[in-house]
C-alpha positions in Angstrom: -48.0 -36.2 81.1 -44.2 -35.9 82.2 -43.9 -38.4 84.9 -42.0 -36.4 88.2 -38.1 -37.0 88.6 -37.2 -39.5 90.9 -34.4 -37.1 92.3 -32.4 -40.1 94.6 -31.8 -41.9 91.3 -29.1 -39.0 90.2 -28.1 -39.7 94.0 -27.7 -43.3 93.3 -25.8 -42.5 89.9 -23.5 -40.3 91.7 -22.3 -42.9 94.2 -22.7 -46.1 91.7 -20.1 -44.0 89.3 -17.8 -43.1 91.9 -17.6 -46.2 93.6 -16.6 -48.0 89.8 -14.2 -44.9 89.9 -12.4 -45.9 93.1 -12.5 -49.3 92.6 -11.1 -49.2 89.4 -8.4 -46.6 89.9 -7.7 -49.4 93.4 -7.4 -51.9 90.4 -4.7 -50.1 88.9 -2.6 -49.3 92.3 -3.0 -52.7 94.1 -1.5 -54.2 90.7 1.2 -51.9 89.6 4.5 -53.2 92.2 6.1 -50.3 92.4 2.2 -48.2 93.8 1.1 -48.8 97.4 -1.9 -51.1 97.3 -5.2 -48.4 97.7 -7.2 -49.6 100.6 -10.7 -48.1 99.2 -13.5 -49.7 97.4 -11.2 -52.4 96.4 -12.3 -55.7 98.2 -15.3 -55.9 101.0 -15.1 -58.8 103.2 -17.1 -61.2 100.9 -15.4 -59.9 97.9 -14.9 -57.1 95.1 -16.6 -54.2 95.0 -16.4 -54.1 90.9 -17.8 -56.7 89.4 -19.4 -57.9 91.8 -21.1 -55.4 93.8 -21.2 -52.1 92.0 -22.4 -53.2 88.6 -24.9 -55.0 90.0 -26.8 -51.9 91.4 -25.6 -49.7 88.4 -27.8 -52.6 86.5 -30.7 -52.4 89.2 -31.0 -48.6 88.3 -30.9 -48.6 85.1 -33.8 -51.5 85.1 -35.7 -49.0 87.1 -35.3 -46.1 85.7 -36.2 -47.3 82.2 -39.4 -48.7 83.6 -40.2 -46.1 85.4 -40.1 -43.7 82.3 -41.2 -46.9 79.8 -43.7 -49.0 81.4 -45.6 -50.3 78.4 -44.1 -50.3 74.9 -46.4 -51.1 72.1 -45.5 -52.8 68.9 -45.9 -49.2 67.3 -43.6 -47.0 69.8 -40.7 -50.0 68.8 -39.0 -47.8 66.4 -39.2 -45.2 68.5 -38.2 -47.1 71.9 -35.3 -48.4 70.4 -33.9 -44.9 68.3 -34.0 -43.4 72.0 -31.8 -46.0 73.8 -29.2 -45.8 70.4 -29.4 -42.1 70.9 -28.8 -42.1 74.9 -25.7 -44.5 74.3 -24.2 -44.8 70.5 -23.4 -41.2 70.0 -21.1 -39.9 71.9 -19.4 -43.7 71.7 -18.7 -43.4 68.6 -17.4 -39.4 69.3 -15.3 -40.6 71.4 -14.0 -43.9 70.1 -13.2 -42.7 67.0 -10.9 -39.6 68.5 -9.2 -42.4 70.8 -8.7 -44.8 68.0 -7.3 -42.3 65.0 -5.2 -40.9 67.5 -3.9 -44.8 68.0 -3.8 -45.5 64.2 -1.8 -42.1 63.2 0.9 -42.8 66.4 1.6 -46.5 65.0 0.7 -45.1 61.3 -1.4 -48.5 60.8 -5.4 -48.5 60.6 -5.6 -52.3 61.7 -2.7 -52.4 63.9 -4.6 -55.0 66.2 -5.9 -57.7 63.7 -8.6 -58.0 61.2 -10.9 -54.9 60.6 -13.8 -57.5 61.1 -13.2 -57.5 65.0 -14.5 -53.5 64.8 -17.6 -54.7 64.3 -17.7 -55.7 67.5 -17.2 -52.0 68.5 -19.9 -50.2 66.0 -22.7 -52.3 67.9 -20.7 -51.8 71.5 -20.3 -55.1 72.5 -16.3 -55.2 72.0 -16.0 -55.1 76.1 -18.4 -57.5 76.8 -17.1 -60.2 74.3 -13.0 -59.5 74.7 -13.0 -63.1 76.8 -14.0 -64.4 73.1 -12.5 -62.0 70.7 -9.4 -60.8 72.6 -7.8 -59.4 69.0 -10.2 -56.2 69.0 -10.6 -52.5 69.2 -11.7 -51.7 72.5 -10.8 -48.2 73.9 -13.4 -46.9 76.2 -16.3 -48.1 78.3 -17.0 -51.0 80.5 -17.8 -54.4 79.4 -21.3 -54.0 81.4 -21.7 -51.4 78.2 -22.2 -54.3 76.0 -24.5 -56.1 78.3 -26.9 -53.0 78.6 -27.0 -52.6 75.3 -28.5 -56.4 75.3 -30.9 -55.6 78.3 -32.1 -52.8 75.9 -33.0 -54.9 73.1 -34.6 -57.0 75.2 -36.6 -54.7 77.5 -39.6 -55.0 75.4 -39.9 -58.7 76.7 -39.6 -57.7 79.9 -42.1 -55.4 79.7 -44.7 -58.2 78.2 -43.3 -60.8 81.3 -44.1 -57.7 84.0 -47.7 -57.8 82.2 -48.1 -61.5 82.3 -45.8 -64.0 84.3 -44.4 -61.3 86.9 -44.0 -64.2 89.2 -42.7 -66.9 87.4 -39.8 -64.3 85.9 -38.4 -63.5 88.6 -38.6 -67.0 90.1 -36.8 -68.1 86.9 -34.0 -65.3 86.6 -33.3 -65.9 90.5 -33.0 -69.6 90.0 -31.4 -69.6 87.2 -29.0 -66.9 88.9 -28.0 -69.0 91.8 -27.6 -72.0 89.8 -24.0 -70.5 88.8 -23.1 -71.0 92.2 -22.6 -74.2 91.1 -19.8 -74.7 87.8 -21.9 -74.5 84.0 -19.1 -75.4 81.8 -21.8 -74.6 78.7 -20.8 -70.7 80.2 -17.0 -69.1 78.7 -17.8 -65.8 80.3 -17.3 -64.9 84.0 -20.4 -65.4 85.8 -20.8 -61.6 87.3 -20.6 -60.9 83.4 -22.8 -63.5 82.7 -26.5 -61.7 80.9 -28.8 -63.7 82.7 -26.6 -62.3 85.8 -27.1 -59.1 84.8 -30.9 -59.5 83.3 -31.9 -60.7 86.7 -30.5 -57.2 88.2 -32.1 -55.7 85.8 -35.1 -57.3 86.2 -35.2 -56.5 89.9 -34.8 -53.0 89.4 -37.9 -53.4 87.2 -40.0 -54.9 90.2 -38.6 -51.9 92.2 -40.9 -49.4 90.6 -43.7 -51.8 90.1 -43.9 -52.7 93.9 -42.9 -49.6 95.0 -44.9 -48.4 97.7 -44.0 -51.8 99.1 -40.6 -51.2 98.8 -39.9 -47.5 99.9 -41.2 -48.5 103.3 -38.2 -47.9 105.8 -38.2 -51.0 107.3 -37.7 -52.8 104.0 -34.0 -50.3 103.4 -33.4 -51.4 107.2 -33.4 -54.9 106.8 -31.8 -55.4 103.5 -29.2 -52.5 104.0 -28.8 -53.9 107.3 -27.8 -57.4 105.6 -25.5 -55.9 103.2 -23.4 -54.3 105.9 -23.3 -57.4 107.1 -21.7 -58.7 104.2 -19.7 -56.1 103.2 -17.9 -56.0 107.1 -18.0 -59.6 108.0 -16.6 -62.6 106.2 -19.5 -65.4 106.2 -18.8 -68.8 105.0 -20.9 -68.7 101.8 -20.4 -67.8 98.2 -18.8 -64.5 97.0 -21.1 -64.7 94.2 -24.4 -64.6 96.0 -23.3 -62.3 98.6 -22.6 -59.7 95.8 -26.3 -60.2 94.5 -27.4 -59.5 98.6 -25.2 -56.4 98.9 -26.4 -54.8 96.0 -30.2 -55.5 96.1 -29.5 -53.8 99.8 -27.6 -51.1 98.9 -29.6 -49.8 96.2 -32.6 -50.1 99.0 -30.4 -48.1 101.1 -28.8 -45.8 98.8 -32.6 -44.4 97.8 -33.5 -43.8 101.1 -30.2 -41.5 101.6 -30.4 -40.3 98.2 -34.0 -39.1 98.8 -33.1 -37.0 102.1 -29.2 -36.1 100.7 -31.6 -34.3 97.7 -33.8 -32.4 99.5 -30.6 -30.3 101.1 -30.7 -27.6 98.6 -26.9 -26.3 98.4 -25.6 -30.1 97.2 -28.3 -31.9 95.0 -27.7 -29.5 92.1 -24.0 -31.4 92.4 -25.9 -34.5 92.4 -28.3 -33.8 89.5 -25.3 -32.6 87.7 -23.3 -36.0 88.1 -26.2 -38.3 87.6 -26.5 -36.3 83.8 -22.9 -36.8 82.7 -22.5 -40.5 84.6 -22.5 -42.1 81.3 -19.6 -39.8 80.1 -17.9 -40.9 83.0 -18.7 -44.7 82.3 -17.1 -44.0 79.4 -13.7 -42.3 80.0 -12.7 -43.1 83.1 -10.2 -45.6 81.9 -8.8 -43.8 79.6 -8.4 -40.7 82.1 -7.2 -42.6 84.7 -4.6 -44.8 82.8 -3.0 -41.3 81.7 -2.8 -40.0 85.0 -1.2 -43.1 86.7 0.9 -43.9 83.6 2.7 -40.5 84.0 4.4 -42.4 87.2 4.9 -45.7 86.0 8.1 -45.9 86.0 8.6 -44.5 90.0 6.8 -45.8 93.3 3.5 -44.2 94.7 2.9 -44.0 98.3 -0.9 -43.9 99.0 -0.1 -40.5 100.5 0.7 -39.9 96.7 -2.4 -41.5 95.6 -5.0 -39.6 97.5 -4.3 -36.4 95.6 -3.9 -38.5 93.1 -7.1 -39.7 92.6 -8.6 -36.0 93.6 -6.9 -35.0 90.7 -8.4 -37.6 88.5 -11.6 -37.3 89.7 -11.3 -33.8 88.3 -10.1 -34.4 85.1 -12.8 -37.7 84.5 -15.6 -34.2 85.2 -13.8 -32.2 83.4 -14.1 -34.5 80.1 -16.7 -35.8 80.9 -19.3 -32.3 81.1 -16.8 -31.4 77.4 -18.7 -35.1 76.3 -21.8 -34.2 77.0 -21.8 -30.8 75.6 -20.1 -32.2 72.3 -23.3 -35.0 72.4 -25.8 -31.9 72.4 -24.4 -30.5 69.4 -23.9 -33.7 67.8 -27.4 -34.9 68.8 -28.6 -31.7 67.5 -27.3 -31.2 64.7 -29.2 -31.2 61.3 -28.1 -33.9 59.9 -28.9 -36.3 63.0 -32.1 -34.9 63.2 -33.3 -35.9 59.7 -31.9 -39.1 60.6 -34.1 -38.6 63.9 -37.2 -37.7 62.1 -37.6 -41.4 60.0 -38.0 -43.1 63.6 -39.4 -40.0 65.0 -41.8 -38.5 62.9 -42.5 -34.6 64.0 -38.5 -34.7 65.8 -36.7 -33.8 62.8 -35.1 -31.3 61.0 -38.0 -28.7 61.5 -36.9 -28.6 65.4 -33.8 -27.0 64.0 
């Protein structure tokens, strides 16, 4: 039976996606000298709200909502797990990294203009973003670097399924360890440690125990305390750890942000604006560098005041909808095409061309 929409997730899609909006579109002001530094969703008083914050409950949501629609995954529904998360995210990549990159070769009129071909290897599986610390010499147009680690918390979900069956406990009292342990230097670790996967598994992971202890943790109280904590941390400056703060603020604002997102989505006249953002928040995830960059590149070369910048960033916000709803529709036709479902139908038997 179709399990019932958890309607505060598109809520908590919304505000993840615009919050990475801001922040990054704060990036590109507070670094450019000539634009006046943009004061929102930049830094909190215990650090950034990027990597640090944000991602984190973008990583908590996504654990939940793939348990919540995958709870058990057999040996035989495998092939059929894993052609549904390539579907959901490879796609329109590839759509819209090849348009970006063509339009790139043709303007320098070389096809490996940035080093050997080899490096877009790292692109057809995603993970260009996520390994650039190692592989600087690559292709990388669109997307977030956290696209590379989902697409390893995907591959590995089906373990996590089988350690929520059988050592619930002692997972999570390993991935929080083994998460606070980088409070502490690992030299053995190249990549930042926000970036780090066992970082983001554990975030994952939590999101996961968020639909298995539920009932637990819907009760009212629970959003109190631990949103309370993360304003806290996100308005005063406390003598510990940036890093471990982050992991506090985003465990309580996801608490928080389902306890809005479930009364925000119950007034009628706005949660269709909601539902619609939550559908194209991966088109968004996707372009909004790329948007952005073209909009604040236009006044590089002259100074913004951040009474410029608010329309500014209005006007960007339109444009990242704009192609982002064009992204989705192209997906559906691509996803629906005939060819992609006969390719469909070989992991999907019965979900192929006959559908057509």
């Amino acid at each position: 039976m179709k399990k019932q929409r958890i309607d505060s997730f598109d809520f908590m899609r919304s505000v993840t996606a615009w919050i990475i909006v801001i922040y990054h579109f704060a990036c590109i002001c507070n670094i450019t000298p000539q634009y006046e530094n943009f004061p929102l969703f930049y830094t909190h008083a215990n650090g950034v709200w990027g990597e640090n914050t944000s991602v984190n409950i973008f990583f908590m949501l996504s654990g939940a909502s793939l348990y919540y629609n995958y709870p058990k995954l057999e040996t035989s529904s495998l092939k059929k797990y894993y052609f549904g998360r390539f579907k959901g995210l490879f796609p329109m990549f590839y759509m819209l990294w090849f348009f970006l990159y063509y339009q790139k070769a043709t303007t320098v009129k070389n096809l490996f203009y940035n080093g050997s071909p080899k490096s877009m290897l790292l692109t057809l599986f995603g993970m260009d973003g996520y390994l650039s610390y190692r592989y600087p010499q690559n292709y990388y147009f669109i997307g977030e670097w956290f696209l590379g680690a989902l697409v390893c918390l995907y591959l590995l979900y089906p373990v996590l399924t089988w350690c929520m069956k059988h050592c619930k406990l002692l997972t999570t009292l390993l991935l929080g360890g083994a998460t606070l342990a980088f409070h502490w230097p690992i030299p053995q670790f190249l990549i930042q440690r926000e970036r780090n996967l066992i970082v983001c598994m554990f975030a994952f992971w939590l999101g996961m125990i968020f639909i298995e202890c539920r009932e637990w943790l819907e009760s009212i109280w629970i959003a109190a305390v631990f949103g309370g904590i993360a304003l806290v941390f996100i308005f005063i400056k406390v003598p510990f750890d940036p890093f471990l703060c982050a992991q506090m603020i985003a465990i309580g604002l996801f608490l928080l942000f389902y306890h809005i997102g479930r009364l925000v989505m119950k007034i009628k006249f706005i949660s269709p604006f909601f539902v619609y953002t939550g559908r194209i928040s991966y088109a968004i995830f996707l372009l909004q560098h790329v948007v952005m960059s073209q909009i604040l590149g236009i006044y590089e070369q002259q100074g913004l005041t951040l009474g410029q910048e608010w329309p500014l960033l209005v006007v960007t916000f339109l444009f990242i909808y704009l192609f982002s709803d064009i992204s989705v529709r192209l997906n559906q036709i691509l996803t629906g095409s005939r060819w992609f479902l006969k390719i469909q139908s070989l992991f999907i038997p019965g979900q192929g061309s006959s559908q057509k």
